[in-house]
N, C-alpha and C positions, 0 to 999 in steps of 0.2 A: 318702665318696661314691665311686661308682666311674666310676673316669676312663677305663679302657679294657678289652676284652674282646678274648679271642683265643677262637677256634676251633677245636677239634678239626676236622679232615677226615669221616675215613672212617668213617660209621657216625653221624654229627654234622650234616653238612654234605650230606654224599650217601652214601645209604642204597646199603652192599653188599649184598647178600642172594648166598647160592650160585649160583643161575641169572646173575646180573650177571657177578660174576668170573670162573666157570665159560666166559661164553660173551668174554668177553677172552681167556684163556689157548687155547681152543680156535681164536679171529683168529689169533690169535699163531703156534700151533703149525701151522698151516695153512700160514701163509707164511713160518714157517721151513723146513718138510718139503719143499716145492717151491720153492721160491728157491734154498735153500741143498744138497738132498738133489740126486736124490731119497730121503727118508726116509718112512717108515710113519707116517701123523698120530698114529696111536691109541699106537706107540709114542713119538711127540714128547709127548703129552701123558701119558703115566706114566711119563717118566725128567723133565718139568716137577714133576710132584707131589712125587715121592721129592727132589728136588734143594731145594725150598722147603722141604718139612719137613726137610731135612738142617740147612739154613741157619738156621732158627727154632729148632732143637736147640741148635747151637752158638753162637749171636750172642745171643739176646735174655736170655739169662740173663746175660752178659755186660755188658749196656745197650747192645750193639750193633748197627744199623742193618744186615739184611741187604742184601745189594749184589746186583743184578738181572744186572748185568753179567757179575760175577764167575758167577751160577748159570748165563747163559746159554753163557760158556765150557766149563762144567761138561757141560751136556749135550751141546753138539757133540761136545766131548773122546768123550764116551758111544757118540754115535750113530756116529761114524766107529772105534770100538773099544777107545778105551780104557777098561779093566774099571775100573769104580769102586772107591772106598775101603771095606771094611767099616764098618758102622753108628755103629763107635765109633773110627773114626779121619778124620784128619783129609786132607781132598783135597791132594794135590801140585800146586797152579796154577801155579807154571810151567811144569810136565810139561801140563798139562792143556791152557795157554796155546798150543803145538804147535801141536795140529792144530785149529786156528782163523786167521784173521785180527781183525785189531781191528774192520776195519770190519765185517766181519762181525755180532760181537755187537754195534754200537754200531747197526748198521741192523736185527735184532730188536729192542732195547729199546727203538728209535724207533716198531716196529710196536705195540708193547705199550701204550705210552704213548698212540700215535693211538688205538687200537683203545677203552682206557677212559675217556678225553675225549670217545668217540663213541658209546657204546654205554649207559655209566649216566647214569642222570636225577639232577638237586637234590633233595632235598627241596624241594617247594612254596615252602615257606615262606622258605628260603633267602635268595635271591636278597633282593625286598623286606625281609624283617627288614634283614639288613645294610647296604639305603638308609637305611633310617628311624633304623638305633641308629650310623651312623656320623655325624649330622649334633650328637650332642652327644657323640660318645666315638671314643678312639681304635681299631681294630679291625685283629686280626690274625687269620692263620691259624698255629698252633702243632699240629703234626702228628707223628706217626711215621710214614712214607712209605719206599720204597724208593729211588723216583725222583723227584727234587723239582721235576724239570721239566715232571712231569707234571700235579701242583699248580698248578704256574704256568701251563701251557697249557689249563687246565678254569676258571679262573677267570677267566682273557683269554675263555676261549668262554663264559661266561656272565654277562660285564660286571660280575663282582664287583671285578676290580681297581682301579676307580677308589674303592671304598670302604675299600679295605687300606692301612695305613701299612706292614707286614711279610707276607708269609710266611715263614715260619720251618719248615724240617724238617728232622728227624734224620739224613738225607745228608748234609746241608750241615753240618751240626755235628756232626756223630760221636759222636753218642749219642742213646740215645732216653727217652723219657719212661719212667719218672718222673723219672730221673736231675736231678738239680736245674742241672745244666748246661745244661740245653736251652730251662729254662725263665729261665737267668740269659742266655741269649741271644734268649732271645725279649724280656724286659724293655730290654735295651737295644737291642731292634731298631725300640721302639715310637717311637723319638725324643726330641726333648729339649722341653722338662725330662724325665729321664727319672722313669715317675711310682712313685712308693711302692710296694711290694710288694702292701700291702693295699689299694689302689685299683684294683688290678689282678683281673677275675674273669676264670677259664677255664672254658669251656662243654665236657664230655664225655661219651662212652659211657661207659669203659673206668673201672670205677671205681679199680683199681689208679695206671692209669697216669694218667688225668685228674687224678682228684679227689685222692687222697691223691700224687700228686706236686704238685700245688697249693700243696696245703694248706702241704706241708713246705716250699716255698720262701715260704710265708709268704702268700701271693695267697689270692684270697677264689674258690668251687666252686662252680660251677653240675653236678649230676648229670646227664644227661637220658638218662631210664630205658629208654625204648624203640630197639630196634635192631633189625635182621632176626633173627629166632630162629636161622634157618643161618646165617647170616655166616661168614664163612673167616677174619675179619681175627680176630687178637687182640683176647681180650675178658679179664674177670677177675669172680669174684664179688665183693660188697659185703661190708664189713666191720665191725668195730667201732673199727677203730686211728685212723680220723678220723671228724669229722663232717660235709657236707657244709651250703653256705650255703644252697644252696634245690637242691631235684629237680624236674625238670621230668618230664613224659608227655607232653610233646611239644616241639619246637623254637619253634613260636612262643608257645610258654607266657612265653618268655624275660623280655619286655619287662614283662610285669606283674610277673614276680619280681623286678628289681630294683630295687623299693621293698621287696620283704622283705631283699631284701641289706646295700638302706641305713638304714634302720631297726635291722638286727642290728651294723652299724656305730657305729651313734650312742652 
C-alpha cells in the first residue's frame, strides 16, 4: 500500500508555462535596473538569460543545483563591466563577487521569489487534492528548485503547508534529482517510522528526473504527462530504461490511480 506521496513542484504542482516565468524574470530585472542601476531593463534581462543558460550548462549535468544567487552576482559583475567568461569557461566568483554587495543580490533573489509566489497560479486541482490525500498518507514536496524558500513561501500562500510532513529541494540538499541522494533525503524527511521505499510513490512531469529517479531508489512513479508545451523548466523525453506505475493526463487523475498502484503492489 502506499503510505506516502511526494510532489514534484514545478510543472506538477504549478503549471510554468513561458509567459509565467517570462513575466517574473522581466519583475525581477525591472527592479534590479532601477534600484540597483540605473541599468538598461532589456539589457538586465539578456545578460538574465545567457547567465541561466551558462548555469544549466554547467551544474545539471553535474546533478547540481544552480544557485540564483551566485547568477545574480554574475550579472551585476556584467552590468557594472566586468567582460564575462567565454562559453566554455568557467566564471571567476570571487573576482565577480567585487563589484556587488551581499545584500545586494540577497535583496534581488528576495525580488524573484516575491514576484513568482505572486504572479503564477496552482494547478486547480492542487490545492484540495493535497487535503483530501493527506488525511490517509503522508505528503511531501520533493523538488529541483533553485531557491527553496520560495517553495516554502507559495505553499504558506496557498495553505498547502498544513498538509506537508516535508518540503524537500535540491538547494537544501546539494543535489538534484534524479540523483538518488535527494530522493534518500526526502525519505527520511517524511518522519518516523520511516516508511519502505516501495510505499513510497512520487508524482512528476519530468520523466527523467521523476520517474526513473523514482524508480532507481526503489519508490513506486506516478507520470503526469501533461505540462505547458513552452515551459523553460527542465523537461526530458520518455523512455524505455523504466516502467512507470501509473501516467496520469492530468493531476487529479491521481487519487483514482492509486488503487492501480496498489493492486500492481499486491
Amino acid at each position: 500500500m502506499i503510505e506516502a506521496i511526494t510532489f514534484d513542484f514545478g510543472n506538477t504542482l504549478v503549471p510554468v508555462p513561458a509567459a509565467g516565468l517570462r513575466a517574473v524574470v522581466d519583475a525581477t530585472a525591472i527592479a534590479l535596473a532601477d534600484r540597483l542601476g540605473p541599468f538598461d531593463r532589456d539589457e538586465v534581462r539578456r545578460i538574465w538569460a545567457e547567465e541561466r543558460e551558462r548555469q544549466f550548462r554547467e551544474e545539471v549535468p553535474q546533478f547540481r543545483e544552480v544557485d540564483l544567487a551566485q547568477r545574480v552576482v554574475r550579472i551585476l559583475a556584467r552590468l557594472r563591466g566586468m567582460p564575462p567568461p567565454p562559453p566554455d569557461a568557467r566564471w571567476d566568483d570571487e573576482a565577480a563577487a567585487r563589484h556587488s554587495d551581499p545584500a545586494e543580490a540577497a535583496w534581488v533573489v528576495d525580488a524573484y521569489s516575491g514576484a513568482f509566489v505572486g504572479s503564477l497560479p496552482p494547478s486547480p486541482a492542487a490545492g484540495p487534492l493535497l487535503a483530501r490525500l493527506a488525511e490517509g498518507h503522508r505528503l511531501a514536496i520533493l523538488s529541483n528548485w533553485p531557491l527553496a524558500v520560495t517553495i516554502d513561501r507559495y505553499a504558506d500562500a496557498q495553505g498547502w503547508t498544513p498538509h506537508l510532513a516535508a518540503i524537500v529541494v535540491s538547494q537544501r540538499v546539494g543535489t538534484i534529482k534524479p540523483h538518488p541522494a535527494i530522493f534518500d533525503a526526502a525519505r527520511a524527511a517524511l518522519g518516523q517510522p520511516v516508511p519502505a521505499r516501495a510505499s513510497i510513490l512520487h508524482v512528476g512531469d519530468d520523466w527523467a528526473a521523476d520517474v526513473v529517479g523514482a524508480k532507481r531508489a526503489g519508490w513506486r512513479a506516478a507520470w503526469l504527462a501533461a505540462r505547458p508545451a513552452d515551459s523553460p523548466l527542465p523537461g526530458s523525453e520518455r523512455d524505455a530504461s523504466v516502467v512507470a506505475d501509473v501516467e496520469l493526463d492530468r493531476l487529479e487523475d491521481l487519487e483514482a490511480a492509486l488503487g492501480q498502484v496498489a493492486e500492481a503492489s499486491a
